[in-house]
C-alpha positions as CSV (number, residue, x, y, z in Angstrom):
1,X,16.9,-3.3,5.9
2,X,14.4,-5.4,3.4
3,X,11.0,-4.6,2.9
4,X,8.5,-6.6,1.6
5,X,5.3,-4.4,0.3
6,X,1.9,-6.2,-0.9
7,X,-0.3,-3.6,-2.6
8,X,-4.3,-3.4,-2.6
9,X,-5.8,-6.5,-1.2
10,X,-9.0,-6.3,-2.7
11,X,-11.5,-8.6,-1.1
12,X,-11.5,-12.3,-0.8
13,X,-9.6,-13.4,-3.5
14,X,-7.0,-10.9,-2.8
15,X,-6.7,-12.4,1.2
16,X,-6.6,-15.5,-0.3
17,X,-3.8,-14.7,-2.5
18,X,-1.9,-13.1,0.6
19,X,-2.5,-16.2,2.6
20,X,-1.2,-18.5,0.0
21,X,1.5,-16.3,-1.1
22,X,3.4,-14.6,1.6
23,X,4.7,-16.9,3.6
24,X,6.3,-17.9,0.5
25,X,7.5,-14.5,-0.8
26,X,8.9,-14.2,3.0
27,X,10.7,-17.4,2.3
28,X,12.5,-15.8,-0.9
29,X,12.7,-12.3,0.4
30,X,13.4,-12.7,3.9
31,X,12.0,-9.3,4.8
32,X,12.6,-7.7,8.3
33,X,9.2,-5.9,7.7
34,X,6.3,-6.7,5.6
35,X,4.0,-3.9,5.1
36,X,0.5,-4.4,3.6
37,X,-2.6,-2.6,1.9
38,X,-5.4,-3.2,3.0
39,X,-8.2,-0.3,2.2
40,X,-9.9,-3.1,-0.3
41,X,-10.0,-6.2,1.6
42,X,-13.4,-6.1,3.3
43,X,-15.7,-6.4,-0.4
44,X,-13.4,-4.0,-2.3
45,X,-14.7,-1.4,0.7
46,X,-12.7,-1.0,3.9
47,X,-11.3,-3.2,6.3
48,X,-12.6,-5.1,9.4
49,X,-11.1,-6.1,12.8
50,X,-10.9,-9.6,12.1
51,X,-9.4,-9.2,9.0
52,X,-7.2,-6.8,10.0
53,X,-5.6,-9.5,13.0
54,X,-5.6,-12.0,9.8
55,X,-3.2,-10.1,8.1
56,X,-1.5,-9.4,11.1
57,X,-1.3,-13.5,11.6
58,X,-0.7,-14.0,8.0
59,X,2.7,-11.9,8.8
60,X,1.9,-8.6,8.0
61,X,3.7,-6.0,10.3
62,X,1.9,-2.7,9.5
63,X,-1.2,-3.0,7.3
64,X,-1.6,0.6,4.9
65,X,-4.8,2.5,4.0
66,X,-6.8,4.5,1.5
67,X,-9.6,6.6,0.1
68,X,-12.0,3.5,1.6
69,X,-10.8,3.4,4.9
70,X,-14.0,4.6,6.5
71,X,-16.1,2.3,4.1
72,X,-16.7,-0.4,6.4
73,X,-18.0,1.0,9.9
74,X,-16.3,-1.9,11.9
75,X,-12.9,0.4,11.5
76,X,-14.1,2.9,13.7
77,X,-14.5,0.3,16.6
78,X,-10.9,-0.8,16.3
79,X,-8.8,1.6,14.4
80,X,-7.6,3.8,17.8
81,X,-6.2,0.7,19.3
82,X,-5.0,-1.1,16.1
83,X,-0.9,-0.4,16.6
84,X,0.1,-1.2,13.1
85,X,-2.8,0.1,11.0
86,X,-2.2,3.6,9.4
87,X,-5.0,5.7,7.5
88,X,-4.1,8.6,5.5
89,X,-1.9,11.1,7.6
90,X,-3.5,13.7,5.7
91,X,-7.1,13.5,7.3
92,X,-8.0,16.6,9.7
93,X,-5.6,16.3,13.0
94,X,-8.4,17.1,15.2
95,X,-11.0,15.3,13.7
96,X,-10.0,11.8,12.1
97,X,-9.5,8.9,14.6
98,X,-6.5,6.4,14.1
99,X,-3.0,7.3,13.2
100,X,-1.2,8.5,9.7
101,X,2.1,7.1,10.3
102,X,3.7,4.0,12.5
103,X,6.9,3.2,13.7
104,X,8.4,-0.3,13.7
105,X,11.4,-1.9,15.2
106,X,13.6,-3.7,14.0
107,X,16.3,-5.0,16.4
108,X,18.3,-1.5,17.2
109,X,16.7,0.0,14.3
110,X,13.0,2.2,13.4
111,X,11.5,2.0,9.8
112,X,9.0,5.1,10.2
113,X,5.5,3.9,7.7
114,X,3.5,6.8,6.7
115,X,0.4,6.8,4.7
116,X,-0.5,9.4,2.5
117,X,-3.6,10.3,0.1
118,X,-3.2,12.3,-3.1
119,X,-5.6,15.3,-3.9
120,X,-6.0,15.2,-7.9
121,X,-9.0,13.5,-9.5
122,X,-9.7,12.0,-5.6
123,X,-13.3,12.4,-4.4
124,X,-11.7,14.0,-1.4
125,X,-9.4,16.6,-0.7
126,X,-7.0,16.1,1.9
127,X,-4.6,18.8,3.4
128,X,-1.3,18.7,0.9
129,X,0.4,15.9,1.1
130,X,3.3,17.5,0.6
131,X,3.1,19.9,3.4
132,X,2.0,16.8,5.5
133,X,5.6,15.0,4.5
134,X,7.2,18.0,5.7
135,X,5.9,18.3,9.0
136,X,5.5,14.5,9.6
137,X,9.5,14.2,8.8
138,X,10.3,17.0,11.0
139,X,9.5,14.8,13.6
140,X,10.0,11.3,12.4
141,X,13.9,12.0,11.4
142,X,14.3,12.9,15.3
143,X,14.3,9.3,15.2
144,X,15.1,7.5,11.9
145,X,16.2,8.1,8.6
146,X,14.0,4.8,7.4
147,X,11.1,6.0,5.9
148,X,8.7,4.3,3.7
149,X,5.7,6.5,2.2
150,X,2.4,4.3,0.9
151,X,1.0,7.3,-1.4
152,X,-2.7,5.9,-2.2
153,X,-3.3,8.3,-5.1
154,X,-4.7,8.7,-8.7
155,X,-2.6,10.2,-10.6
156,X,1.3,9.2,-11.8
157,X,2.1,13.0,-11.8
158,X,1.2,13.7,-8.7
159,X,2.8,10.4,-7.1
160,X,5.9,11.2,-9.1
161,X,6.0,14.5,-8.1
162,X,5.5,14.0,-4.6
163,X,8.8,11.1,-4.6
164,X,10.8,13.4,-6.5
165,X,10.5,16.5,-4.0
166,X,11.1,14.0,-0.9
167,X,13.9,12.4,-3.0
168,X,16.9,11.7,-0.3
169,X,14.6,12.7,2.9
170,X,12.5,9.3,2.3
171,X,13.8,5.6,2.2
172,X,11.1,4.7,-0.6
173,X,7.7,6.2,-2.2
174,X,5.4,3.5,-3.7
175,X,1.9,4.4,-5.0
176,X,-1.0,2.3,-4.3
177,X,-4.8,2.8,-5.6
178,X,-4.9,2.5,-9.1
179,X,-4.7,-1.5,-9.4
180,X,-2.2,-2.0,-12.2
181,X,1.8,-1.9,-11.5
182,X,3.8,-0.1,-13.5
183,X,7.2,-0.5,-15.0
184,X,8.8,2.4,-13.9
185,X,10.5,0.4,-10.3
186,X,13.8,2.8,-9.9
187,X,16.1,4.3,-7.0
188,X,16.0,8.4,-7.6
189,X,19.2,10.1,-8.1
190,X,19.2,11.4,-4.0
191,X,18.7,7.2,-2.9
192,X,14.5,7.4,-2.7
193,X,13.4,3.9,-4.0
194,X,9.8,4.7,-5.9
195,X,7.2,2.7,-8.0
196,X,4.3,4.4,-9.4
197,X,1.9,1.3,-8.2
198,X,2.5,-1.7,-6.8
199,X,-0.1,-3.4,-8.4
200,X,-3.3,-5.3,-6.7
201,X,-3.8,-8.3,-5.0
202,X,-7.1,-9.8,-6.2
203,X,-8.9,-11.7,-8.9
204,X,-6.9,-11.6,-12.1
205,X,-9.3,-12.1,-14.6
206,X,-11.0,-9.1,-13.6
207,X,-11.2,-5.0,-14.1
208,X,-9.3,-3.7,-11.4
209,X,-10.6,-6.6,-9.4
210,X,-13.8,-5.9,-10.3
211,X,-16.4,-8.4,-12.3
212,X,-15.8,-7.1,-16.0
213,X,-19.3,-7.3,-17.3
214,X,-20.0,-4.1,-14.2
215,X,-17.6,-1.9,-15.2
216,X,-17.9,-2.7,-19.3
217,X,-21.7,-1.5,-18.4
218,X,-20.9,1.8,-16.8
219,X,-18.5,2.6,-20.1
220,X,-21.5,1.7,-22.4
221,X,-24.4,2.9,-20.7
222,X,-22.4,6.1,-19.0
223,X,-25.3,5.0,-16.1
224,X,-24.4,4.2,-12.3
225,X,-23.1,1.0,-11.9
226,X,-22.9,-0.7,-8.9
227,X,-19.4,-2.6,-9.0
228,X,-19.1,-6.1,-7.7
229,X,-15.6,-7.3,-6.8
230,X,-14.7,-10.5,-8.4
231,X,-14.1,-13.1,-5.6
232,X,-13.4,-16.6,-7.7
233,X,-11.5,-17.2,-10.6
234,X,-7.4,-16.7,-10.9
235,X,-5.1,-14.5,-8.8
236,X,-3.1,-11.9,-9.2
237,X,-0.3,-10.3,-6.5
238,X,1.6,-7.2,-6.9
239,X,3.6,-5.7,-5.0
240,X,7.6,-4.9,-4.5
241,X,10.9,-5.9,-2.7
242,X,12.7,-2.7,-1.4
243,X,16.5,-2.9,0.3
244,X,17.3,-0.2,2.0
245,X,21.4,1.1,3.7
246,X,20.4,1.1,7.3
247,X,23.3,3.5,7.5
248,X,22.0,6.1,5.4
249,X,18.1,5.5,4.8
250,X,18.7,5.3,1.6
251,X,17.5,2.7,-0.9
252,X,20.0,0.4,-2.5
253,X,17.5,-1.4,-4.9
254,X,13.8,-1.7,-5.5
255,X,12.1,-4.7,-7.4
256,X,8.6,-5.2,-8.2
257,X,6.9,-8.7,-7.2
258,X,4.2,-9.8,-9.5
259,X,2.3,-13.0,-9.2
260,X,-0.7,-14.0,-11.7
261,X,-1.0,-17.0,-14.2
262,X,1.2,-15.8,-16.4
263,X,3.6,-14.8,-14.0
264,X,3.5,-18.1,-12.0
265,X,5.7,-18.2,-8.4
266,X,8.7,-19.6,-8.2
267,X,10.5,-19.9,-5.6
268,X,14.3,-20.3,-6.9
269,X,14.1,-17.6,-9.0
């Protein structure tokens, strides 16, 4: 099975970079599912309904989640009816609207998507995450061995830790929320394809896809500063290409997709 992954979208450059983009990675990659972050794509804050059916038309099969899900109120009108939208699986049960995980079908087969917060340095703690995986895969390996896990967390100890305990009981582990990808794309020794983070999708000329002048004033100053995402300039897309042995869940490869000026697109590569 081949999986496409796009990671944080982060306002309008980075849906503009989705549009423009994806139907051509899908063109190279051919992926049978294409799964996207969205937590930043409303303003760097949230999501909306009608950009969460523009992914959706854009060719996105199940759109992933954050620490700013709730950031933009327009979610709560939608997300108990949006199929292939998953928050955090780590929210309170009882209290959180929406749903922490997503199954989607691919002729005879299920890739199970799961969405999953870290704790450390986060503004919120979560129930574990790695309790959640546990008691999540209980049930989704009733049905699947395919498992992809978007872990939207801080730190690369915690998102390597958490890959390394599911390794061989998850298809792939690849970390969102930290903007920059990392070079560390590999299959774990048990078949678990992980990436500490895929990278954004946003302006490129930016600070985490935020206007640089805002964030180099909160370093100097040590004030609050309001950030303003950067929504003109040059692109940037990150993300990854996973194949997985439909067999046996696990991964047979995983390859990081990056997109930016000096990483122009091309097609026949």
């Amino acid at each position: 099975m081949r999986i496409l992954f796009v990671g944080d979208v982060m306002g309008s450059r980075g849906r503009d970079m989705l549009a423009t983009y994806l139907p051509q990675l899908k063109g190279r990659y051919r992926p049978q599912v294409t799964i996207v972050n969205g937590e930043n794509a409303a303003g760097g804050r949230g999501i909306t309904g009608k950009i969460y059916k523009e992914f959706l038309q854009a060719g996105a099969d199940v759109i992933t989640m954050g620490n700013h899900v709730w950031d933009n109120r327009d979610i709560y009108d939608f997300i108990d009816t949006a199929k292939k939208l998953v928050r955090p699986a780590n929210f309170p049960v009882k209290t959180t609207p929406g749903h922490g995980y997503v199954y989607v079908q691919v002729n005879q087969l299920k890739l199970a998507v799961i969405n999953l917060q870290g704790n450390a340095l986060m503004a919120q703690s979560l129930d574990n995450p790695f309790y959640k995986a546990d008691e999540l895969l209980a049930e989704i390996h009733r049905q699947t061995d395919l498992v992809f896990i978007d872990f939207h967390a801080e730190t690369t100890a915690e998102k390597e830790a958490l890959a390394w305990y599911l390794d061989g009981q998850v298809s792939a582990v690849v970390g969102t929320h930290t903007h920059v990808q990392t070079n560390d794309a590999r299959v774990l020794p048990q078949g678990t394809a992980y990436l500490t983070d895929a990278g954004m999708t946003g302006a490129y000329d930016a600070i985490l896809g935020v206007k640089p002048e805002k964030s180099i004033e909160r370093f100097l100053t040590q004030l609050p500063t309001r950030y303003e995402v950067k929504e003109d300039g040059r692109g940037v897309l990150g993300g990854c290409f996973v194949d997985l042995d439909e067999t046996t869940g696990r991964a047979r490869k995983i390859e990081p997709v990056k997109i930016n000026a000096d990483n122009p697109f091309d097609f026949d590569a």
